[in-house]
C-alpha positions in Angstrom: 0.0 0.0 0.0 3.1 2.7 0.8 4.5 1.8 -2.4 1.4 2.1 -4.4 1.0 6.1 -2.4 4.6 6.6 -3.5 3.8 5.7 -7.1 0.5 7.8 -7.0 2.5 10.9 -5.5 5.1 10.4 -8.5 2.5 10.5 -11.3 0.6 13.3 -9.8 4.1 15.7 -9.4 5.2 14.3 -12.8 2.1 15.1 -14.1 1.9 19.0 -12.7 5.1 19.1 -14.5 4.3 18.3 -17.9 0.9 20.5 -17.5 3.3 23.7 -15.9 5.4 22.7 -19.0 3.0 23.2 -21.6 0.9 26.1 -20.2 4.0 28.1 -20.3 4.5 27.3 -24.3 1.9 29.6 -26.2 1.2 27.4 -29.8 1.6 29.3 -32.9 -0.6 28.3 -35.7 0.2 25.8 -37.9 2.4 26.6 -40.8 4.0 29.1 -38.4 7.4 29.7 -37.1 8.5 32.1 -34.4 11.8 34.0 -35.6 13.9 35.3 -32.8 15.7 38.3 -33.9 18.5 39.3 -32.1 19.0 42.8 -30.7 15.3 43.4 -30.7 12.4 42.9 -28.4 11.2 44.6 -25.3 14.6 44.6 -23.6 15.4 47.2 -26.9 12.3 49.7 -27.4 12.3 53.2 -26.1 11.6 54.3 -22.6 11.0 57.0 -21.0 15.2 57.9 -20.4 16.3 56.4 -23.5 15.9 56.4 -27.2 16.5 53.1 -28.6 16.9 51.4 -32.3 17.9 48.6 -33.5 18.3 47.1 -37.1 19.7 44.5 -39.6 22.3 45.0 -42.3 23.6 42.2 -44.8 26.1 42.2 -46.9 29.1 40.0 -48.2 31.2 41.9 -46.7 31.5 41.7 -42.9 32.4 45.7 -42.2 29.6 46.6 -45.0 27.0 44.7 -42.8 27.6 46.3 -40.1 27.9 49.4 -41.6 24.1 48.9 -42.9 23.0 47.9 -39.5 24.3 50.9 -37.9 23.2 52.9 -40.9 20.1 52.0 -40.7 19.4 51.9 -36.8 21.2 55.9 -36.6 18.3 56.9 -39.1 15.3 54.8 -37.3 16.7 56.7 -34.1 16.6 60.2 -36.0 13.4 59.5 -37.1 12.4 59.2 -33.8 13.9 61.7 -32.1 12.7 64.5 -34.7 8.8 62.9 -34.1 8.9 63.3 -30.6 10.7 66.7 -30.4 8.4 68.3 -33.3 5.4 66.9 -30.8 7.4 68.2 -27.8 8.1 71.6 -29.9 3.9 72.2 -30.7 2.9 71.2 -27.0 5.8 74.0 -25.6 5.0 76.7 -28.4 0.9 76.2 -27.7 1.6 76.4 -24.0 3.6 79.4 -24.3 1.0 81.4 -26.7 4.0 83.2 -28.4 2.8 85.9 -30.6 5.3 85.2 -33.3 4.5 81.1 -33.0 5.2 80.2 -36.8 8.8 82.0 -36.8 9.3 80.5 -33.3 8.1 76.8 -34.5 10.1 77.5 -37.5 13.6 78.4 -35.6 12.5 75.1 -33.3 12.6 72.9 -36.3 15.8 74.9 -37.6 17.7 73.9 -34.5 16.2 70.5 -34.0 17.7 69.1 -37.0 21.4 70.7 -35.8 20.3 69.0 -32.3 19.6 65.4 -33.6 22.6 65.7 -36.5 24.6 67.1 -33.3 23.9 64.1 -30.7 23.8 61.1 -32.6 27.3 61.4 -32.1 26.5 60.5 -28.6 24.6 57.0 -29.4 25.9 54.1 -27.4 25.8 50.4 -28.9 23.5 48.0 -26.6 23.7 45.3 -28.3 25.9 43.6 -31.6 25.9 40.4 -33.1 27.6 39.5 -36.3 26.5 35.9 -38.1 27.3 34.2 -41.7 24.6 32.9 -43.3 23.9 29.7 -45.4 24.7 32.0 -48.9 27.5 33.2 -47.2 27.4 36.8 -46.2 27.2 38.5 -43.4 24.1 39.7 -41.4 24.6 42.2 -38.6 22.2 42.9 -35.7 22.1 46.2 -34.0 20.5 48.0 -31.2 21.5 51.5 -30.1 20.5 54.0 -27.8 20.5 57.7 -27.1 20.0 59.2 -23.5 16.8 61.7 -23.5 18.5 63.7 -21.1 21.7 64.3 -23.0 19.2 64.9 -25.5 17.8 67.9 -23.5 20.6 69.6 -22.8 21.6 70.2 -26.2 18.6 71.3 -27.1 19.1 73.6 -24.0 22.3 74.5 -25.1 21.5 75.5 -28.7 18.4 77.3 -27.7 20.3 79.6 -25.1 22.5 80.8 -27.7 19.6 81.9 -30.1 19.2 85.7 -29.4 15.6 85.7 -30.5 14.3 81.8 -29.4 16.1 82.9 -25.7 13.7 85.1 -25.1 10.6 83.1 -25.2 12.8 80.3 -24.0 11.7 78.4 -20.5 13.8 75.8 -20.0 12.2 74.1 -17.2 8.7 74.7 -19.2 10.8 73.1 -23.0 12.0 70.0 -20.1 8.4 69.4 -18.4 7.1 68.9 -21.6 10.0 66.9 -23.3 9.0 64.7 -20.0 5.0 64.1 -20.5 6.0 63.2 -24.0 8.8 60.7 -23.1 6.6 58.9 -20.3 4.0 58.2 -22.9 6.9 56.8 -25.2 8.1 54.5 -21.7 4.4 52.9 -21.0 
């Protein structure tokens, strides 16, 4: 009788595992095949401190890959950056009510793209990895990322030295604003 409660406690735990086991496993439908890129995935998006990018470049080359791949992730991140600072830009100009708002948005958009071509030259490399494919060439997976507040204060810089922009410049007004818009990019 014990031995028959120690093989009936066996099966049941074996049993819990195998169910745990396969509960944890989502099923794709059939024909489908998940593709784990590298680089990429939640650990790689955006957040409320960081700009982040990633990207793919192949070539047969191995320095020309990577090229691509960094290429290609620098102008996803520009992309970006200019979105969220033209959004940041309208917010601060409407909140301000500046009489002369088109020549202010226009001087904004002026010195953002100085800003963005300015700072990418701060991006940091998360993530890198080089593989050779089946044809033989070279694929290269990339994620950067750019800090939001380094970001800031360039834009902080460049807009103190504009006689006219200084003016109707509020820094801590330009940052509270820059902040709302990152949080909604970190949830």
């Amino acid at each position: 009788m014990k031995n028959l409660t120690k093989l009936s406690f066996i099966l049941v735990a074996v049993a819990a595992i195998l169910i745990a086991g396969c509960k944890g496993k989502e099923k794709l439908p059939q024909g489908e095949q998940e593709i784990i890129v590298p680089c990429s995935g939640p650990d790689f998006f955006t957040t409320n401190k960081y700009f982040r990018a990633n990207s793919i470049g192949e070539s047969q080359d191995q320095v020309t890959s990577k090229k691509k791949a960094l290429t290609n992730a620098r102008n996803e991140l520009a992309q970006s950056i200019a979105t969220t600072v033209k959004t940041v830009t309208d917010n601060y100009v409407n909140s301000r009510e500046m009489n002369n708002r088109e020549e202010v948005e226009e001087r904004f958009e002026s010195l953002n793209r100085e800003v963005v071509d300015q700072t990418l030259s701060g991006v940091r490399t998360l993530c890198e990895k080089l593989v050779k494919t089946d044809q033989g060439t070279y694929k290269t997976y990339v994620a950067i990322e750019l800090s939001a507040d380094e970001l800031v204060s360039k834009y902080n810089e460049r807009l103190s030295k504009d006689e006219r922009l200084k003016i109707d410049y509020d820094y801590e007004k330009f940052k509270e604003t820059f902040d709302k818009e990152m949080a909604k990019m970190g949830n």
